[in-house]
VOSEFI-27999 format. One record per residue: x, y, z of N, C-alpha, C in turn; residue in one letter. Coordinates in steps of 0.2 Angstrom, whole numbers, padded with zeros to 4 digits, always signed. Example, Ala and Ser with C-alpha at 12.3 -4.5 7.8 and 13.67 -1.06 7.14 Angstrom:
<atoms>
+0066-0028+0039+0062-0022+0039+0066-0016+0039a +0064-0011+0035+0068-0005+0036+0064+0000+0039s 
</atoms>
This chain:
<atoms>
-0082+0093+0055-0088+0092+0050-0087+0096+0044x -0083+0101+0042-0084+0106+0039-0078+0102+0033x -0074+0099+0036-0067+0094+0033-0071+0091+0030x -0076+0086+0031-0080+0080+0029-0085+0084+0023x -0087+0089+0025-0090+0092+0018-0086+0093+0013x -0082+0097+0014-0079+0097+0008-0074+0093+0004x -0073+0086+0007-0070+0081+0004-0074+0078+0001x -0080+0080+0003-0090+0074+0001-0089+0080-0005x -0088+0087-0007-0087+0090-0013-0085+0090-0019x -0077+0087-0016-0071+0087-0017-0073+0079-0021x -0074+0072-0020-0078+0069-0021-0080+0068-0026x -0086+0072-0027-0091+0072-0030-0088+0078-0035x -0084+0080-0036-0080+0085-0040-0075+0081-0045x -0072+0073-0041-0069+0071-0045-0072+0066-0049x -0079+0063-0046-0084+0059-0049-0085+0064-0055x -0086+0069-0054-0090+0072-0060-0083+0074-0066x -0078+0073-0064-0070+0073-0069-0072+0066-0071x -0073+0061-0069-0070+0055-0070-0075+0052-0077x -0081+0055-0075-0088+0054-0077-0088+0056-0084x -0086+0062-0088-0082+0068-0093-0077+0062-0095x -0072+0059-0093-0066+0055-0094-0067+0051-0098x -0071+0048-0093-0076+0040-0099-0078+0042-0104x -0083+0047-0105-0085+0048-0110-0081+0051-0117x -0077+0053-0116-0073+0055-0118-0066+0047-0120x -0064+0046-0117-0059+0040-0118-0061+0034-0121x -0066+0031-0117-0070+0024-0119-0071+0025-0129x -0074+0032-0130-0076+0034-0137-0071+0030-0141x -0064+0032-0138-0057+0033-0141-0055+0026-0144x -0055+0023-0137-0055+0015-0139-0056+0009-0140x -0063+0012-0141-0069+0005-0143-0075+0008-0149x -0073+0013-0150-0076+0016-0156-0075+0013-0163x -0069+0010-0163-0069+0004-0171-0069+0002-0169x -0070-0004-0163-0073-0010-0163-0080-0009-0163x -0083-0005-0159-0092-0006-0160-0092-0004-0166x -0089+0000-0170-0092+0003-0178-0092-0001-0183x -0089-0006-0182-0089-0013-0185-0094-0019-0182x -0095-0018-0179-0100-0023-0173-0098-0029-0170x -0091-0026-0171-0089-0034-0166-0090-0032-0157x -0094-0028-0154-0094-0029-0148-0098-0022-0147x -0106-0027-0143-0110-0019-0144-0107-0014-0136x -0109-0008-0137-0107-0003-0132-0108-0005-0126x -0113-0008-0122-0113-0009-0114-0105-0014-0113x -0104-0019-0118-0099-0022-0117-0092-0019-0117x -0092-0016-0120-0088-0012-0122-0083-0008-0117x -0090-0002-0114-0091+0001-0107-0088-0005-0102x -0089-0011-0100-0088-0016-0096-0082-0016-0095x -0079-0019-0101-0072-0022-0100-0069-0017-0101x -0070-0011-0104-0067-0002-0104-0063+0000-0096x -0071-0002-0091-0069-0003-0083-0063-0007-0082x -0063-0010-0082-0059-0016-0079-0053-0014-0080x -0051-0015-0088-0044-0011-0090-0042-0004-0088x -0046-0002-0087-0045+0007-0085-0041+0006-0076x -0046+0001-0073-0042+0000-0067-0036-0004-0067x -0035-0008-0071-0027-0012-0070-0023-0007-0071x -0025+0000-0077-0021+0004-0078-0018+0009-0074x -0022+0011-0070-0021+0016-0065-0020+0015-0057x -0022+0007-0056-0019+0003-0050-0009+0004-0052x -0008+0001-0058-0001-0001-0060+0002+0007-0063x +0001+0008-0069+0007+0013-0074+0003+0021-0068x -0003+0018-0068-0006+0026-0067-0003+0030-0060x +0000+0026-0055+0001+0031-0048+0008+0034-0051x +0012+0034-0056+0016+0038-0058+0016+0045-0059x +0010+0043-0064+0007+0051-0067+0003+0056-0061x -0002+0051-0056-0002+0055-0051+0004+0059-0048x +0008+0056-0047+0013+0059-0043+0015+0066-0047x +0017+0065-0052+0019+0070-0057+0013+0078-0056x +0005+0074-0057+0002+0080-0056+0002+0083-0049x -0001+0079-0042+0000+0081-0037+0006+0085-0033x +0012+0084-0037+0019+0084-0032+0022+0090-0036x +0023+0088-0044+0027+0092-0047+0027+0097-0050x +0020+0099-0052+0017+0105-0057+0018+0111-0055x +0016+0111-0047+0018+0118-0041+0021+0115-0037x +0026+0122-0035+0027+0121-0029+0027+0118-0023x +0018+0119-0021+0017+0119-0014+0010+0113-0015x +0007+0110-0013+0002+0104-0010-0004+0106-0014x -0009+0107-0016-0015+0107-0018-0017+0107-0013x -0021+0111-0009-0025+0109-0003-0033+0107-0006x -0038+0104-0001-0044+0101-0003-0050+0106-0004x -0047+0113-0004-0051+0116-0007-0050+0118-0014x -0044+0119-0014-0039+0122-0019-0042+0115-0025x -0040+0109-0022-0042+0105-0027-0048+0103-0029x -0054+0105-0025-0060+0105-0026-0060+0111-0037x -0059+0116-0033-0059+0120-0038-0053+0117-0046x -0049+0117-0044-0046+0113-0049-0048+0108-0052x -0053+0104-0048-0057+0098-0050-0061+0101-0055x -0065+0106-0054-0069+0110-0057-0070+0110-0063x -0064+0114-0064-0062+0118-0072-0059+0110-0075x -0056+0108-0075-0055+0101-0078-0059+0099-0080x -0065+0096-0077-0073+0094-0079-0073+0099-0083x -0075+0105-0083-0078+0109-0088-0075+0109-0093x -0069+0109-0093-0066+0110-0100-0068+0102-0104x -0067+0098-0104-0067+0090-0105-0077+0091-0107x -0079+0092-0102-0089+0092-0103-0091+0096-0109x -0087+0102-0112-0086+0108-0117-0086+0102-0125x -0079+0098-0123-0079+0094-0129-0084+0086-0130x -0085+0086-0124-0090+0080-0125-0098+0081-0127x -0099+0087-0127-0105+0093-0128-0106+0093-0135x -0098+0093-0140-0099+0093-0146-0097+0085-0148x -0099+0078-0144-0095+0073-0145-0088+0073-0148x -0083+0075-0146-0076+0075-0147-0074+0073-0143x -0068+0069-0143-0063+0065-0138-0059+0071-0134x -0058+0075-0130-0053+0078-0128-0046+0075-0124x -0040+0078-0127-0035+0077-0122-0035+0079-0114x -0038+0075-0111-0038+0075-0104-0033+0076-0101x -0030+0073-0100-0021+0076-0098-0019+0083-0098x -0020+0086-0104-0018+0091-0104-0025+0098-0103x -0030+0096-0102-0034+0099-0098-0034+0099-0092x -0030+0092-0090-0027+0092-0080-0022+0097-0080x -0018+0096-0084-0012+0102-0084-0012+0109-0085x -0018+0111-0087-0020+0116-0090-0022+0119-0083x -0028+0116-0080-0029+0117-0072-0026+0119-0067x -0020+0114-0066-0014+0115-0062-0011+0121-0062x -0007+0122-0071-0003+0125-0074-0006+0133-0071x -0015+0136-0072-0019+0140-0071-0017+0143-0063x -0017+0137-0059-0015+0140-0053-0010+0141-0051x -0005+0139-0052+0002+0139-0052+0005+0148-0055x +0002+0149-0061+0004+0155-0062+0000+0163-0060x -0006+0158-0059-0011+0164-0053-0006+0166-0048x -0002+0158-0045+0000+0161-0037+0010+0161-0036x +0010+0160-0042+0020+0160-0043+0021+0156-0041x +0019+0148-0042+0021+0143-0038+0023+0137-0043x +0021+0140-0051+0023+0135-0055+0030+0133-0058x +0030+0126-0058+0036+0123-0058+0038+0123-0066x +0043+0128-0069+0044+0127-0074+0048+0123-0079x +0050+0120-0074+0058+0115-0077+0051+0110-0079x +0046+0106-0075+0041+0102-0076+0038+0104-0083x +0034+0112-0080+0030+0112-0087+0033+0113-0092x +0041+0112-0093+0043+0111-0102+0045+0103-0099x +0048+0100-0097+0047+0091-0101+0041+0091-0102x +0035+0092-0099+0029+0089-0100+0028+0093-0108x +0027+0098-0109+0025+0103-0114+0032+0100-0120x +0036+0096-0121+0040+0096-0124+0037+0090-0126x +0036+0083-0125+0031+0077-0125+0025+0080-0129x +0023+0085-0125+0015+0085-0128+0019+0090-0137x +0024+0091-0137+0024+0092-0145+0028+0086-0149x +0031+0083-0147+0036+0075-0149+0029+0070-0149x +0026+0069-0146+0018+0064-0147+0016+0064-0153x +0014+0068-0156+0010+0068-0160+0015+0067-0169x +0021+0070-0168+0026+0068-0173+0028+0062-0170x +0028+0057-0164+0032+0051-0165+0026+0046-0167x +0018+0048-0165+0013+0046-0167+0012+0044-0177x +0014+0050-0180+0015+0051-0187+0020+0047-0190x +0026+0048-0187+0030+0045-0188+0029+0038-0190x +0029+0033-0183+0029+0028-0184+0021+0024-0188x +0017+0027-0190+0011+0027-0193+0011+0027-0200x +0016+0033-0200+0020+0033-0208+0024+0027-0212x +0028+0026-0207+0034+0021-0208+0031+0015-0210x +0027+0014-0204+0020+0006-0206+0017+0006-0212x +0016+0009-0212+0009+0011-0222+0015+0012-0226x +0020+0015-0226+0022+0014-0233+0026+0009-0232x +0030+0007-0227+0035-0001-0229+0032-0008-0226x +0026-0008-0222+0024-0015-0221+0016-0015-0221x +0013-0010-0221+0005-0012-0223+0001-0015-0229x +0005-0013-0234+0004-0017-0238+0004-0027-0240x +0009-0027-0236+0012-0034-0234+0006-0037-0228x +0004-0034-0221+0002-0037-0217-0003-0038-0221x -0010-0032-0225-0015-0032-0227-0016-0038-0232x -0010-0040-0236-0010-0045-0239-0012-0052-0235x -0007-0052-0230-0008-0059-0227-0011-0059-0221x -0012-0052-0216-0017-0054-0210-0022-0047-0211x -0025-0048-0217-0032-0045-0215-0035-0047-0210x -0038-0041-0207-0043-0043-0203-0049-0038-0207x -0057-0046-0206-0062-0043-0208-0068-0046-0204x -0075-0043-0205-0080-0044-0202-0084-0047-0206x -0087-0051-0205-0093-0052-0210-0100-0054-0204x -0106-0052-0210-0112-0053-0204-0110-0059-0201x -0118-0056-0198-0118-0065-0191-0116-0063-0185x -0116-0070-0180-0113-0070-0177-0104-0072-0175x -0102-0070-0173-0095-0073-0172-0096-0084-0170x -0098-0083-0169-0097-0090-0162-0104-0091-0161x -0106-0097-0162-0113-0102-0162-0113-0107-0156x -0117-0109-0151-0118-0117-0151-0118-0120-0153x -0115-0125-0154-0115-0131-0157-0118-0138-0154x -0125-0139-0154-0128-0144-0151-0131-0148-0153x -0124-0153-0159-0127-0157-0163-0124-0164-0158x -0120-0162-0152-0115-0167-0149-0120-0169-0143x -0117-0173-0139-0120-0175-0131-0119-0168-0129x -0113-0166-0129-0112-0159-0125-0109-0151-0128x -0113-0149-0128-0114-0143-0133-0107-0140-0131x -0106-0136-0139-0099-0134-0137-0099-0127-0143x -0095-0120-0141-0096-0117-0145-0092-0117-0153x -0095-0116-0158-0093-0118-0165-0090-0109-0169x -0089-0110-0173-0088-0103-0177-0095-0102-0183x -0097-0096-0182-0103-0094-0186-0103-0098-0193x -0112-0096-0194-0110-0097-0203-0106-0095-0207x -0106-0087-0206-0101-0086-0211-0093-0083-0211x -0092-0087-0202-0085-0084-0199-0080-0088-0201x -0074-0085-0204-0067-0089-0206-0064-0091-0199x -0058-0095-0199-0054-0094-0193-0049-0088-0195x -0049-0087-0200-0045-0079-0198-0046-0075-0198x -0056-0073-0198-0060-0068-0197-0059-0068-0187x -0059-0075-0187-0061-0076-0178-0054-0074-0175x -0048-0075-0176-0041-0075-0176-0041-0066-0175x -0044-0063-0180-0042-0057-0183-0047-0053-0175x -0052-0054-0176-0059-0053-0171-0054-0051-0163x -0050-0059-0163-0048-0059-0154-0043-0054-0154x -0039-0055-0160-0034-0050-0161-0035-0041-0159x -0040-0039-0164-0044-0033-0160-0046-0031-0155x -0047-0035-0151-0051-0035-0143-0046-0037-0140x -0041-0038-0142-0035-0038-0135-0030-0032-0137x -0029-0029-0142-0027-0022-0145-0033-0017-0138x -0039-0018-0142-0043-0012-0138-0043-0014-0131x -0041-0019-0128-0039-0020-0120-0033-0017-0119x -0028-0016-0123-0023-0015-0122-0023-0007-0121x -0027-0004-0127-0027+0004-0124-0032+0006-0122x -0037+0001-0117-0040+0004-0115-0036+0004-0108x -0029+0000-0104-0027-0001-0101-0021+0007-0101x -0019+0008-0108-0015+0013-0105-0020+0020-0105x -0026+0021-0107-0032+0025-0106-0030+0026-0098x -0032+0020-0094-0033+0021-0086-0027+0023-0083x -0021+0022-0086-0014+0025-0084-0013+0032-0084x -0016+0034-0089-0016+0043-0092-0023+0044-0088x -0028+0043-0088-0034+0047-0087-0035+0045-0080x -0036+0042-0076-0036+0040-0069-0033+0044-0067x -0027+0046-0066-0025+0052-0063-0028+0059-0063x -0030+0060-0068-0034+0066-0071-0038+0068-0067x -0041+0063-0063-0047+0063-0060-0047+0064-0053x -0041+0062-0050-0040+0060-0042-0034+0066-0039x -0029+0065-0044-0023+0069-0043-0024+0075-0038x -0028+0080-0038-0030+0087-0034-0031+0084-0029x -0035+0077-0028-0037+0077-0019-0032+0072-0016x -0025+0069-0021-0022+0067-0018-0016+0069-0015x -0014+0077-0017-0008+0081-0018-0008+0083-0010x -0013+0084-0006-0011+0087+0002-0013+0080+0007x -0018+0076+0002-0018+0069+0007-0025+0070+0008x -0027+0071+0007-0036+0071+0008-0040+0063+0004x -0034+0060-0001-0036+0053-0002-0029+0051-0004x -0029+0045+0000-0022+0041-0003-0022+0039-0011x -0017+0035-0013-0017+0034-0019-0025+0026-0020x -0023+0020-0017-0028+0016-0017-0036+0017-0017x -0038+0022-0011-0045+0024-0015-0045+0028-0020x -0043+0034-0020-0041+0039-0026-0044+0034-0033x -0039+0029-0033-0040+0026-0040-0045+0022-0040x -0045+0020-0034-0056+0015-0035-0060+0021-0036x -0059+0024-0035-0066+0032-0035-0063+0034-0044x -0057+0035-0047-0057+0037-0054-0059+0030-0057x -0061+0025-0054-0059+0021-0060-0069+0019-0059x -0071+0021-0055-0079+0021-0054-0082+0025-0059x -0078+0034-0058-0081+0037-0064-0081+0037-0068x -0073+0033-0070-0074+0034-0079-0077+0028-0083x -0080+0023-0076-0084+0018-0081-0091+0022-0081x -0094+0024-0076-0100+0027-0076-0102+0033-0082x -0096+0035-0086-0095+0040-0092-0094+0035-0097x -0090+0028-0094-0093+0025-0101-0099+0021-0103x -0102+0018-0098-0110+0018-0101-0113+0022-0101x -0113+0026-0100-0118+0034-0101-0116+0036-0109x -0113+0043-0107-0112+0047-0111-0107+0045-0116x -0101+0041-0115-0099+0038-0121-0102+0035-0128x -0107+0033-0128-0110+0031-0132-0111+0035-0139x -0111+0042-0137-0110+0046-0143-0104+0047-0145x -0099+0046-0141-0090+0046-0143-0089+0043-0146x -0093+0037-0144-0090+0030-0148-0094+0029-0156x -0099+0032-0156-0102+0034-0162-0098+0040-0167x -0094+0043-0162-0091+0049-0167-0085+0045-0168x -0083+0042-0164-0075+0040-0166-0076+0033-0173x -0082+0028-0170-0081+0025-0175-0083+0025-0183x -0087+0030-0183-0090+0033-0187-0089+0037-0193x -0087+0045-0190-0087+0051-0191-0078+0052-0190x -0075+0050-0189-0067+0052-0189-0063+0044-0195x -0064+0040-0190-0060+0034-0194-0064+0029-0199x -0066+0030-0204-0067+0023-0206-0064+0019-0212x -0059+0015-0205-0054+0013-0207-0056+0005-0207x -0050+0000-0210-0051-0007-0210-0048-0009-0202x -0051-0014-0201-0047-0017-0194-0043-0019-0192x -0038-0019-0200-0030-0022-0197-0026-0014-0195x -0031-0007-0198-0030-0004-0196-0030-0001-0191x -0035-0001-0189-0036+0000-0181-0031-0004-0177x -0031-0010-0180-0027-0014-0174-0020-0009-0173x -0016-0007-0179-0010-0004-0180-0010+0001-0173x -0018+0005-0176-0017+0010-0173-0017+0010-0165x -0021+0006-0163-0022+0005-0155-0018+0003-0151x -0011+0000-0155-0005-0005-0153-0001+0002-0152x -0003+0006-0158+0005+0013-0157+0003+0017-0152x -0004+0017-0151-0005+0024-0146-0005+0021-0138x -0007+0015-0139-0008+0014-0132+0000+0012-0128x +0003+0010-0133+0012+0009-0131+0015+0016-0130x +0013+0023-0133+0017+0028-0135+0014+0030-0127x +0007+0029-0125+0005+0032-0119+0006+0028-0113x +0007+0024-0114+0009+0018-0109+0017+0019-0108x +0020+0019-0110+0027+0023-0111+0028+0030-0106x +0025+0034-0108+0025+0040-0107+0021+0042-0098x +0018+0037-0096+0014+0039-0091+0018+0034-0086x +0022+0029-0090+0026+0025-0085+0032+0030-0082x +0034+0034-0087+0041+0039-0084+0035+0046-0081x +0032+0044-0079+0025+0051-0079+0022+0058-0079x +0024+0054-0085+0022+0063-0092+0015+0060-0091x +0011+0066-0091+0003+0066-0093+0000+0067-0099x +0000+0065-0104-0001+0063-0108-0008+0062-0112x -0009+0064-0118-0016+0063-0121-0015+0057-0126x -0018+0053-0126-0019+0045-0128-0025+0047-0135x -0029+0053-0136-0031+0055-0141-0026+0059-0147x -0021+0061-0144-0019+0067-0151-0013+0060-0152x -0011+0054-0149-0006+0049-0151-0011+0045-0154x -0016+0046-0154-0022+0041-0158-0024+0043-0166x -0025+0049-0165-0028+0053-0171-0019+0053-0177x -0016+0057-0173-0010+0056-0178-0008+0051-0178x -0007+0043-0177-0007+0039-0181-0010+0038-0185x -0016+0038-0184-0021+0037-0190-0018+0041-0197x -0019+0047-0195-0014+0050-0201-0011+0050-0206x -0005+0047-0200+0002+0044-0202+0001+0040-0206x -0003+0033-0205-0003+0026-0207-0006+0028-0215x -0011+0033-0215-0014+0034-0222-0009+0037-0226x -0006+0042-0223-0002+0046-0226+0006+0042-0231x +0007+0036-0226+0012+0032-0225+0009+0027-0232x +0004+0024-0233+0002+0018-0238+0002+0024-0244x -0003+0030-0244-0003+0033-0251+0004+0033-0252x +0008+0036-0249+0017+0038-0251+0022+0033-0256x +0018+0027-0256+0021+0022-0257+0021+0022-0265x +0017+0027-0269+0018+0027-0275+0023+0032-0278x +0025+0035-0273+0032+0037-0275+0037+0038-0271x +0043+0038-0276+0050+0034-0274+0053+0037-0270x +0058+0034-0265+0061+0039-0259+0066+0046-0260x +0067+0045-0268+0071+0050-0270+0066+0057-0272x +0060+0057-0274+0057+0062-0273+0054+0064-0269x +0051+0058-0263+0049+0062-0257+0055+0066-0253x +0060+0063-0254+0066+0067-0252+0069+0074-0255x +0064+0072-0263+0067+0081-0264+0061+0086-0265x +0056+0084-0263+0049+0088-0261+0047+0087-0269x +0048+0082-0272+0042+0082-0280+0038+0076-0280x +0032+0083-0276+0028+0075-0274+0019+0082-0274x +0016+0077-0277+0006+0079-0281+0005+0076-0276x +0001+0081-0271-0003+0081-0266-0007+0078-0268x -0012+0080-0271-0019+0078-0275-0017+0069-0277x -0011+0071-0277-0009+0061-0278-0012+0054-0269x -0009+0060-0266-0008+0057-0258-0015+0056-0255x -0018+0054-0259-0025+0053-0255-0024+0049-0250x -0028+0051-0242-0027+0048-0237-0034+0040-0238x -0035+0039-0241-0040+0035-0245-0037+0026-0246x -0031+0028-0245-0025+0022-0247-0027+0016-0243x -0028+0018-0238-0029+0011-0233-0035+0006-0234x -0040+0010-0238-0045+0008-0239-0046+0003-0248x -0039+0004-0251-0037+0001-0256-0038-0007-0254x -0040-0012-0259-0036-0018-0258-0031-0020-0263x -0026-0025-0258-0018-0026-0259-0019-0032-0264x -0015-0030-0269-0016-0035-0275-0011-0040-0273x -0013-0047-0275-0010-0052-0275-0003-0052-0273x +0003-0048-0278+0010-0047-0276+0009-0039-0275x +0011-0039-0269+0012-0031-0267+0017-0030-0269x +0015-0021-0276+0019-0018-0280+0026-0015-0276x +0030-0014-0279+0037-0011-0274+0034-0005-0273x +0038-0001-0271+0037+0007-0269+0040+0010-0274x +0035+0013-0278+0036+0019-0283+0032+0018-0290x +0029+0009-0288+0026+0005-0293+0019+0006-0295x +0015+0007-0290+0010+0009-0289+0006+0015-0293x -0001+0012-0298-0002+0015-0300-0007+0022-0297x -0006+0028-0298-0008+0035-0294-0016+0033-0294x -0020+0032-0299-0026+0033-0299-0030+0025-0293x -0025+0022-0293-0027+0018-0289-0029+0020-0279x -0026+0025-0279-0026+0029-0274-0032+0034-0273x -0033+0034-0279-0039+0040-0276-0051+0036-0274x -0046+0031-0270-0052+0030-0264-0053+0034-0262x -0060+0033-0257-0062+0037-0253-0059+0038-0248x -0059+0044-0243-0055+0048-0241-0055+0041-0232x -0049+0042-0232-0047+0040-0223-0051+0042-0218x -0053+0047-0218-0056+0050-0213-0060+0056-0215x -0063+0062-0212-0068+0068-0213-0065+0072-0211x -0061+0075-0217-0058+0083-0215-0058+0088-0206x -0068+0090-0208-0071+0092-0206-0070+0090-0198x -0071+0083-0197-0071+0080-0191-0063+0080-0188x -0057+0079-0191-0050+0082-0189-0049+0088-0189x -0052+0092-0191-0053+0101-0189-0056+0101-0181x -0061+0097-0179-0065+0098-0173-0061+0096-0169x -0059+0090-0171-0057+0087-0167-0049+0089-0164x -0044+0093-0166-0040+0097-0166-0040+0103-0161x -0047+0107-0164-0048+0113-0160-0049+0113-0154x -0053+0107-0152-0055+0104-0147-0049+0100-0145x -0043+0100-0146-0036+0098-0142-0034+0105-0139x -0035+0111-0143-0033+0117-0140-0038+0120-0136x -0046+0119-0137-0049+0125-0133-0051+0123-0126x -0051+0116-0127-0051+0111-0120-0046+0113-0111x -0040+0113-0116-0035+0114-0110-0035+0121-0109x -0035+0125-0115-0036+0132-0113-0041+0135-0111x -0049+0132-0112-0054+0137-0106-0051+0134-0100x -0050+0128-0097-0047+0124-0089-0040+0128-0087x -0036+0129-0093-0032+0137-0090-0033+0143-0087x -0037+0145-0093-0037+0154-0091-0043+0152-0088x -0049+0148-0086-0053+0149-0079-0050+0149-0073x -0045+0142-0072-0043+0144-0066-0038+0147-0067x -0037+0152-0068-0029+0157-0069-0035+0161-0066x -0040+0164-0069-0043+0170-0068-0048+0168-0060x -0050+0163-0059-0052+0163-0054-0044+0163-0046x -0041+0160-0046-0035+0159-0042-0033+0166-0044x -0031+0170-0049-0030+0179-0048-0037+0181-0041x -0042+0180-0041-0048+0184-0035-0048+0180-0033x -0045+0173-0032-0047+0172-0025-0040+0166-0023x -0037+0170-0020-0027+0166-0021-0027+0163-0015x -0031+0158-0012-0029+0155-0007-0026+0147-0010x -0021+0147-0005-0016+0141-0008-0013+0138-0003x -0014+0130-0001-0011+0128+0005-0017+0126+0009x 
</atoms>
């Protein structure tokens, strides 16, 4: 009886992680599609679900295994991991409080990581590959972000814009015997082309979302066997839709809002790198945050189109005007023949900005103070009360 309790805890511990998740993740990758209006939020949330669990059925019982097995020594027991369930929720709830996306992953790590050195059991060879990724992420994010904006975005933007225009997408068409659906008034077929293209991009990450954050959620109660991996992941993938029709709805307001507003062949770029770079990473089963691969692309991509007004020889010998590099570039339109690299007039750069300073400030600090209260709570709790096993 007393087993059945605290598993019904333990439970309702991981519901309440999984619940924080959604809210949090769903924000991340359907926040430029609703910001644009190509798809309002309960749908969003909908097929959010669906993806989340493909992800965490397939790439995601990797990443479990990594949190449950490998971080400590010895099994998480069901009480132990009630508590670790805990401070995960809390740390992730912290960020959702100020609508910010947190890295979840490494607030799970943070958790672990907490008890582990409370009781000497932590696996250090683990926590540097992991912690050696979580610094290579966000440079391989940049990286390849960069690379695209200054030597091919100019080019795609030219020939596969993707744009919105009011309306609807798709009408019926009931001028025939049998109605059949047509393309809006004012929809192109490369508005419509452009349109499916995004919504199989945000399918994509929101699949490798359920890879990485599914485990977040169940990992503690599956490391002593208190839930096998199969329901484990029906129970994470319950809560993190229930966090996405709920409380994401302000995520996704802040993501598509307040951090990017970016075009949509933009976003496309960016939901293709992060959700590969995280899909990758949770397949070899690094735990990984699909936020900090998200935001530094965005970066990158800006950073990468401004660059393009000056030549490789100067960004190589650092004689380069900041005040030049407006992150603003992407938001430019690409003239008929797109200019070589170095051709490009400076003032044509100084759009309005990529994103909100302000908003990459918060959202950063909140990459640090997330995993670190889920740290030192459970460090300091597991110091007074060191039961383990």
């Amino acid at each position: 009886m007393e087993l059945t309790v605290i598993l019904l805890v333990g439970v309702a511990a991981s519901v309440f992680v999984g619940f924080n998740i959604g809210g949090s993740s769903t924000g991340v990758v359907w926040g430029p599609a609703v910001g644009v209006g190509l798809v309002k939020k309960t749908t969003a949330a909908a097929v959010m679900t669906f993806f989340v669990f493909l992800g965490g059925w397939t790439v995601g019982r990797n990443v479990i295994d990594t949190l449950a097995n490998d971080i400590i020594t010895t099994a998480i027991s069901l009480e132990v991991g009630v508590a670790v369930l805990f401070f995960i929720g809390l740390g992730i709830l912290i960020a959702n409080v100020f609508s910010v996306p947190v890295p979840t992953s490494m607030t799970t790590v943070g958790s672990i990581a907490g008890l582990g050195l409370a009781t000497g059991t932590l696996q250090w060879e683990t926590m540097g590959r992991i912690g050696a990724w979580w610094i290579f992420t966000p440079l391989i994010g940049f990286w390849i972000g960069s690379v695209i904006g200054r030597y091919l975005y100019p080019h795609l933007d030219r020939h596969f814009k993707v744009s919105s225009t009011p309306g609807a997408l798709l009408v019926l068409d009931q001028s025939g015997t049998i109605p059949k659906p047509a393309l809006g008034p004012n929809t192109t077929h490369q508005e419509f082309v452009g349109t499916i293209v995004v919504l199989v991009a945000a399918c994509y990450m929101a699949f490798s979302a359920g890879a990485s954050n599914v485990p977040n959620a169940v990992a503690p109660l599956v490391s002593d066997g208190a839930l096998s991996d199969n329901p484990a992941i029906l129970l994470g993938t319950v809560a993190i839709g229930l966090g996405g029709f709920t409380i994401a709805r302000r995520t996704m307001d802040s993501v598509g809002g307040e951090l990017s507003d970016i075009p949509l062949l933009a976003a496309v770029i960016v939901m293709v790198t992060a959700a590969t770079i995280t899909t990758i990473l949770s397949y070899i089963g690094i735990p990984i945050s699909l936020v900090m691969a998200t935001v530094m692309t965005i970066v990158g991509l800006g950073w990468g189109r401004a660059s393009r007004l000056i030549a490789a020889k100067d960004l190589v010998q650092g004689e380069i005007d900041v005040d030049v590099l407006s992150m603003g570039a992407l938001k430019v339109e690409t003239p008929e023949k797109v200019p070589e690299i170095g051709e490009e007039e400076p003032e044509v750069m100084e759009a309005n900005e990529l994103f909100n300073p302000q908003a990459v400030t918060k959202f950063v600090l909140m990459w640090v103070i997330g995993p670190c209260v889920s740290l030192g709570l459970s460090y300091a709790f597991f110091v007074f009360f060191p039961f383990v096993g």
